[in-house]
TIFIRO-841884 format. One line per field, with one value per residue (C-alpha): residue in one letter; x negated, z negated, y negated. Coordinates in steps of 0.1 Angstrom, whole numbers, plus 2048, in hexadecimal, padded with zeros to 3 digits. Layout:
BEGIN
code: (a, ...) .
xx: (X, ...) .
zz: (Z, ...) .
yy: (Y, ...) .
END
This chain:
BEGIN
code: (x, x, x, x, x, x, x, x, x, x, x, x, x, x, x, x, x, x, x, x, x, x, x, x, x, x, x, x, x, x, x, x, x, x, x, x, x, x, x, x, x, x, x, x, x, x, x, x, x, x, x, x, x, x, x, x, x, x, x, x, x, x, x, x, x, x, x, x, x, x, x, x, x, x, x, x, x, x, x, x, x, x, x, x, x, x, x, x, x, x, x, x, x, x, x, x, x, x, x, x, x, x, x, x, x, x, x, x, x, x, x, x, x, x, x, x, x, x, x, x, x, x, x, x, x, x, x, x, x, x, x, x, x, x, x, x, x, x, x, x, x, x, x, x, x, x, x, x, x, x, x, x, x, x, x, x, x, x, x, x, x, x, x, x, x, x, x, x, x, x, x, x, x, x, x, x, x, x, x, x, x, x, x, x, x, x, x, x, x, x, x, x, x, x, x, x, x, x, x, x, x, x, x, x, x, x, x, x, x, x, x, x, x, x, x, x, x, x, x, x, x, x, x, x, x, x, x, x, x, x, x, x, x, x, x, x, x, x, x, x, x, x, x, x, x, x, x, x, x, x, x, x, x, x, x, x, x, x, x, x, x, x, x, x, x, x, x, x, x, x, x, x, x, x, x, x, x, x, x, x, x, x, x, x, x, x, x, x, x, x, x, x, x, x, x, x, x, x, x, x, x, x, x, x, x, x, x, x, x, x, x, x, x, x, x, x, x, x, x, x, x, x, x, x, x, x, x, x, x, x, x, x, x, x, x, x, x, x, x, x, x, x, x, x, x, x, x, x, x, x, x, x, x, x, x, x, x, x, x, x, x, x, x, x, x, x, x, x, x, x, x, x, x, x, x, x, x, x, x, x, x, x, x, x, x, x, x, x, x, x, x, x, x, x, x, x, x, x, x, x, x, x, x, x, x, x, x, x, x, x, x, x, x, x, x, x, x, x, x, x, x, x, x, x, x, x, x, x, x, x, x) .
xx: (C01, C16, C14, C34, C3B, C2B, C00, BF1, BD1, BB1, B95, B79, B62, B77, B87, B9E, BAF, BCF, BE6, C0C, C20, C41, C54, C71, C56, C62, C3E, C40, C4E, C5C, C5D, C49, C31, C14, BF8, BDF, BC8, BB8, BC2, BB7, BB7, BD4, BEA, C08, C03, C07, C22, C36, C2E, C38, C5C, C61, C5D, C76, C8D, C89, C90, CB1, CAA, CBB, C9B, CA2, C7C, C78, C60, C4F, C3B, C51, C37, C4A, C5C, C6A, C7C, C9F, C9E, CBC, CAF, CBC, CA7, CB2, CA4, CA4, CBC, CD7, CD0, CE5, CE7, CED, CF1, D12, D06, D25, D2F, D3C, D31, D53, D45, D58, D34, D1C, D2E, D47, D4C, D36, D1A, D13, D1A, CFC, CE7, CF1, CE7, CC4, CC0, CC6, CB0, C93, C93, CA2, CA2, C7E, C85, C8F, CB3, CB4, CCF, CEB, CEA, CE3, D07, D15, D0B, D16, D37, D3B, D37, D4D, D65, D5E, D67, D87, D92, D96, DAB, D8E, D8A, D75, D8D, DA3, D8D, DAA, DA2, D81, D8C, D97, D84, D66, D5B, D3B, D24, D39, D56, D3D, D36, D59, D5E, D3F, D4B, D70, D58, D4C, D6A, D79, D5A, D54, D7B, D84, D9E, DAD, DB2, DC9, DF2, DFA, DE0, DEA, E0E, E05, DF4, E17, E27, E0C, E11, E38, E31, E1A, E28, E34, E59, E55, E41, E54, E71, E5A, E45, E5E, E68, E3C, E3C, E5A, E46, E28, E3D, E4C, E28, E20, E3B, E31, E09, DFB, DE7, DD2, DC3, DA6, DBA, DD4, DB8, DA8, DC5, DBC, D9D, D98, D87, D89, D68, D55, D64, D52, D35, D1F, D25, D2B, D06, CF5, D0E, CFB, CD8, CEA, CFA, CDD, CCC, CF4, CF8, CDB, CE1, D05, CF9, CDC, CEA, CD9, CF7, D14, D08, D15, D11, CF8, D08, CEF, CE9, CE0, CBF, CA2, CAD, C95, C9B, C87, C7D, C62, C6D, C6E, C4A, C44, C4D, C42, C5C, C55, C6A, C88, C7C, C73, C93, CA5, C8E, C99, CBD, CBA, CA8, CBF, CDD, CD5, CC6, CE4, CFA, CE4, CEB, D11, D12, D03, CE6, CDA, CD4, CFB, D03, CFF, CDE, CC9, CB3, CA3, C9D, CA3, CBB, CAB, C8A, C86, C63, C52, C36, C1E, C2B, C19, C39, C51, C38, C41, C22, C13, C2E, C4A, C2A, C30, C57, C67, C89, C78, C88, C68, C5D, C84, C81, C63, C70, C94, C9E, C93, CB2, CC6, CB6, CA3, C7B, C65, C4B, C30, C16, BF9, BDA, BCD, BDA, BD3, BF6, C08, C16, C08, C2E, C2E, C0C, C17, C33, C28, C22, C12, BF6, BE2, BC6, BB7, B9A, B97, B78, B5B, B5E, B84, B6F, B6D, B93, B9D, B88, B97, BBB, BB1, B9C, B7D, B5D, B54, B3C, B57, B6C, B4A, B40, B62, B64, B46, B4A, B49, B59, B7C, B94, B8A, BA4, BAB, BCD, BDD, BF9, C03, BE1, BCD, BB3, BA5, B8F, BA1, B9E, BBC, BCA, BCC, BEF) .
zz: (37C, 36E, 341, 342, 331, 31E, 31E, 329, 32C, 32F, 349, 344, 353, 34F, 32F, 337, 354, 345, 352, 347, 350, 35B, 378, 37A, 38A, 3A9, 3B9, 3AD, 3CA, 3BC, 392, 395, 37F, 380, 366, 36C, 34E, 340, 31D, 301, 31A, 30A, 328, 30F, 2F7, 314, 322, 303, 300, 322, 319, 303, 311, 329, 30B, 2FF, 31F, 31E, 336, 334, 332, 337, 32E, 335, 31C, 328, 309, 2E8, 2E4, 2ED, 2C9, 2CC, 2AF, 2BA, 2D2, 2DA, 2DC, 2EE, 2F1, 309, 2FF, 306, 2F2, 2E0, 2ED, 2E5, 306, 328, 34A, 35F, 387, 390, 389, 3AD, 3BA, 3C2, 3E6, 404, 414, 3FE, 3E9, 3E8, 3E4, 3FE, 3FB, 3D5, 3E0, 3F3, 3D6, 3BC, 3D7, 3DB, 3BA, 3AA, 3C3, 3C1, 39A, 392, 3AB, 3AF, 3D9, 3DC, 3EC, 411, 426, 424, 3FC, 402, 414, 3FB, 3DE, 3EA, 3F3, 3CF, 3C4, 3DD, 3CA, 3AC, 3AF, 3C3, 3A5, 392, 3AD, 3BF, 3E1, 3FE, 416, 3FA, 3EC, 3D3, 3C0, 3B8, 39B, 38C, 36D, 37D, 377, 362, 366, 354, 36D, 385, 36D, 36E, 395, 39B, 380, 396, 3B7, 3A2, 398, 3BB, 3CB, 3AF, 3B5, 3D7, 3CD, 3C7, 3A3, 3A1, 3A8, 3CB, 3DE, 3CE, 3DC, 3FD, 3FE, 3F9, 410, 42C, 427, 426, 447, 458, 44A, 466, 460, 45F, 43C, 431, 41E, 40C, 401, 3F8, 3D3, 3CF, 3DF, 3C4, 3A6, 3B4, 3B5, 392, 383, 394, 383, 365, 368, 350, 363, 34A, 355, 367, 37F, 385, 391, 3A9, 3BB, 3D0, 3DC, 3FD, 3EF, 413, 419, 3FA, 400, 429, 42B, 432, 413, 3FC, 407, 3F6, 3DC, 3C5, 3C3, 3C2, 3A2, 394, 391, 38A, 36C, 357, 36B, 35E, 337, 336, 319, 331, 343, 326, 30F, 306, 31D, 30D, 308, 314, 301, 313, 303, 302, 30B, 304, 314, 307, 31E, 309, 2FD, 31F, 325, 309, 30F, 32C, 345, 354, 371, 35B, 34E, 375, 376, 35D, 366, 38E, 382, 36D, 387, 3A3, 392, 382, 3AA, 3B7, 396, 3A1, 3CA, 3C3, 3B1, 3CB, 3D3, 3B2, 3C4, 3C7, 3A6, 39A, 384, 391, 379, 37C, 399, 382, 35D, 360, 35E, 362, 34D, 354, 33D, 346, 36A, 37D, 375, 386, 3A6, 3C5, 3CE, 3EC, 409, 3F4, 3F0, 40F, 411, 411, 405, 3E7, 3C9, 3B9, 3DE, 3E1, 3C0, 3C9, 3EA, 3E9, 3C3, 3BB, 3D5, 3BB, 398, 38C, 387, 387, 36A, 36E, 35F, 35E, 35F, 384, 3A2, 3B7, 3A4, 3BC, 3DD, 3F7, 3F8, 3D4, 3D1, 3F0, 3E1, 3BD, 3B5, 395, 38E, 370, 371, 353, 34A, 35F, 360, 377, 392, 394, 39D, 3C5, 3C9, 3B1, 3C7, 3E7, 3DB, 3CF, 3EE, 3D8, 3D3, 3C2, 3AF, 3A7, 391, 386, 373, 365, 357, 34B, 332, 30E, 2FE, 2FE, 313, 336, 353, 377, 382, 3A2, 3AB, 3D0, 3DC, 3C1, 3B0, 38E, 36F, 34F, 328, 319, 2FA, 2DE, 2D8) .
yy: (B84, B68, B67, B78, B98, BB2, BAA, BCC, BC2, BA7, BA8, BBE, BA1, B80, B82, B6A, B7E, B8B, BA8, BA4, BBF, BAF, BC4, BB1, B93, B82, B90, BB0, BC2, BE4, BEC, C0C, C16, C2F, C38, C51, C5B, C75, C87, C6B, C4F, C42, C44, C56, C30, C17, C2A, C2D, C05, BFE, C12, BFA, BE0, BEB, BF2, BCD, BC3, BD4, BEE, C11, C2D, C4F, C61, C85, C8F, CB2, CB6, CAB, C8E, C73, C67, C3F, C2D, C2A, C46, C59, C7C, C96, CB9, CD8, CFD, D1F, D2E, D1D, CF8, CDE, CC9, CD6, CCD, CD5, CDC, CD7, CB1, CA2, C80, C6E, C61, C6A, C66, C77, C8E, CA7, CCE, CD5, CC2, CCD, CF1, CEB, CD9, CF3, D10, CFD, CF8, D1C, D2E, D1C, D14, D34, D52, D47, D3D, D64, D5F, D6C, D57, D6F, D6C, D47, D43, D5B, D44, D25, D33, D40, D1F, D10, D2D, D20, CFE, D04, D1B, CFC, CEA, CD8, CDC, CC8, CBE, CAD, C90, C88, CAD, CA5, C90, CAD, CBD, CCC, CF4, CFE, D19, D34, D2C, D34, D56, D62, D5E, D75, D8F, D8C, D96, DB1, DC4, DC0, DCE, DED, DF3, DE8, DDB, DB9, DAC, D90, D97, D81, D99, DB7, DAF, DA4, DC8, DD7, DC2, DCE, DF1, DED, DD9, DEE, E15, E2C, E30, E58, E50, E30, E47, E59, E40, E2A, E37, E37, E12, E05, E15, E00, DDF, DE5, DEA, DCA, DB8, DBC, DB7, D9B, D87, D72, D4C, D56, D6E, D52, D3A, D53, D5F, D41, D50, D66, D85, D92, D80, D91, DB2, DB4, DCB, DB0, D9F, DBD, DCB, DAA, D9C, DB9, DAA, D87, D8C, D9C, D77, D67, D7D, D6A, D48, D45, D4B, D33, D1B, CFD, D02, D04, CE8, CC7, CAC, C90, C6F, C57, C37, C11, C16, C36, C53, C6E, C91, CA8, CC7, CD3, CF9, D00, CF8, D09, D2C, D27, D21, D02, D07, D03, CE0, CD6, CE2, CCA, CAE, CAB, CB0, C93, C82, C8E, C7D, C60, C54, C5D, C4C, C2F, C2D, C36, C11, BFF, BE9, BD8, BB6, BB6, BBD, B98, BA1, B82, B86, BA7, BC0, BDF, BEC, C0E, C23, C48, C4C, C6F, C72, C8F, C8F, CA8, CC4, CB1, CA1, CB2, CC9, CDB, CD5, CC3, CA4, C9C, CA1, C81, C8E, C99, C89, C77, C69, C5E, C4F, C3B, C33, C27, C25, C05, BF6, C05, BF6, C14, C12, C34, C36, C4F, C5F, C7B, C86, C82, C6C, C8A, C96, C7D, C7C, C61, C56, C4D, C42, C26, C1F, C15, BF0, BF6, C0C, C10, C27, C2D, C40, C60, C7F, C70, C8B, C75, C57, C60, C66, C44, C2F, C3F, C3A, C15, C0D, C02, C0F, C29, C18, C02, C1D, C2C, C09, C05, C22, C26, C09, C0B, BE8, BF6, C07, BFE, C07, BFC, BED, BE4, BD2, BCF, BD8, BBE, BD5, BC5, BD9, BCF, BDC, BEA, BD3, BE7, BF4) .
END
């Protein structure tokens, strides 16, 4: 590699051979990056060195941080949690593309994304449909509808808005009865239409009290806004039998402070999101969670401003990273690995049209998908366990006397890297 950039490391036989890590290089074909490494290798050091690096060069990082460990100078730190957190995420922000986005579509992704982080996969399709209508519901309470691109501009719902329209369902079903004013007069209306005239004179003094009472009903904000909703499609049988165990999970969902903090303001520099209390407590679904989100939208903030060859940035192919360190929660595993709609294989696949670079890291290369693994310029494979040895060499195509020898050295910090299909043993400078 040409003397350019950040010197990772020397030959393990030639000491003259020098490794520069430079990924905005004319022959580097993609700014990936992998490391693999077991705990102590110093995988967690040459990463953090690497990210800044990337900082220096003016790149944007965002670095989702799974363990707390990740502290840089400079940093603009921004931590979720459990209870109380400061920051939070808003499902419901629209992409403003007639092709891509719309009411719709993130019905869809916020449908997806709820049942499998947080009803645990456990919706049946009749409370799948149910769900995504409520959040169609819940974004046409606040005057944003699909079919009218120009609303979706409009100042988008949260999760409590979502909250209140599923405690609305709930009153009309325990009652049966509608609770805004325009369908309790339509009611009246109907029964004036449709009352055989033998009964209309008696009822008629009953039907005027009803109208007067309805007069006079204060109908607070949240009644207003839902009077534009057709509760005739939660009050059929159908739906009533499985809204119940629905809004068992939608109860909790809607009060998960992930969902009602502030949003972070993100900084042309590091970003750190921290996402270690959930892994703490032990609910690393809700930091997987919070880690595709992240991932999910700065992709798609990334495609929605076109290719990055276009954008008159001659010279580099990239001005941002998403670093995960400790990777193996957010890899796709068992049948997602091979599922090329899977965000981390999309990442490693299509982002780098757009000018963001994939950085990641853990503890065995077994932890990645043969889609990222091929589509990774840069590995660095530092020192792994020797019953690692056979899979290394099979990823590397080398012997496995090859990674046996390298690792086995003493002199330093021995590794293996390859770039575009060049495998070379090197020693780790001392960082």
């Amino acid at each position: 590699m040409v003397e350019d950039g950040l010197l990772l490391a020397r030959g393990l036989v030639y000491k003259q051979e020098k490794f520069f890590l430079n990924l905005d290089a004319k022959q580097v074909n993609n700014p990936h990056l992998l490391m693999v490494g077991e705990s102590g290798s110093g995988k967690t050091t040459l990463m953090l060195k690497a990210i800044m690096e990337m900082y220096l060069k003016g790149k944007t990082i965002f670095l989702i941080d799974f363990h707390g460990d990740m502290r840089i100078d400079g940093e603009n730190y921004i931590k979720y949690t459990p209870r109380n957190s400061p920051f939070g995420v808003n499902p419901f922000e629209l992409e403003i593309d007639e092709d891509c986005g719309g009411v719709n579509i993130q019905a869809e992704v916020i449908t997806v994304m709820l049942n499998q982080y947080f009803m645990d996969n456990k919706l049946g399709k009749k409370q799948i449909n149910i769900l995504k209508q409520l959040i169609i519901d819940t974004y046409k309470i606040n005057g944003i509808v699909d079919e009218n691109i120009s609303t979706w501009s409009n100042e988008i719902p949260r999760m409590e808005d979502l909250g209140n329209l599923v405690t609305y369902i709930k009153k009309i079903l325990s009652t049966g009865i509608p609770c805004n004013k325009r369908l309790l007069e339509e009611s009246i209306e109907n029964i004036k239409k449709y009352l055989p005239k033998e009964l209309a004179k008696e009822a008629k003094e009953s039907i005027q009290k009803i109208e007067k009472t309805i007069d006079v009903i204060e109908i607070d904000e949240n009644k207003n806004k839902f009077e534009e909703i057709d509760t005739n499609y939660y009050l059929s049988s159908s739906v009533k039998r499985v809204f119940e165990g629905l809004y068992v999970y939608l109860e909790d969902i809607v009060k998960m402070t992930i969902f009602n903090g502030e949003k972070p303001k993100i900084i042309k520099g590091i970003n750190r999101l921290d996402f270690s209390a959930f892994t703490q407590v032990n609910k690393p679904l809700i930091a997987k969670f919070l880690a595709e989100f992240t991932a999910q939208k700065l992709f798609r903030a990334s495609m929605l401003r076109g290719q990055y060859s276009k954008l008159g940035k001659e010279d580099s192919k990239f001005d941002r990273v998403l670093v995960f360190d400790e990777s193996k929660l957010a890899l796709p595993h068992g049948a997602e690995k091979s599922n090329p709609y899977n965000i981390m294989n999309r990442l490693c696949t299509e982002s780098r049209k757009y000018g963001l670079a994939l950085f990641l890291a853990s503890q065995r290369i077994e932890h990645y998908s043969d889609e990222i693994l091929s589509n990774i310029f840069t590995k660095i494979i530092l020192k792994v366990k020797a019953n690692n040895y056979k899979s290394i060499a099979k990823l590397l195509g080398v012997k496995e006397d090859f990674v046996s020898d390298t690792f086995n050295r003493t002199d330093g910090r021995p590794a293996i890297i390859e770039t575009n299909g060049n495998k070379h043993s090197y020693l780790i400078e001392n960082f």
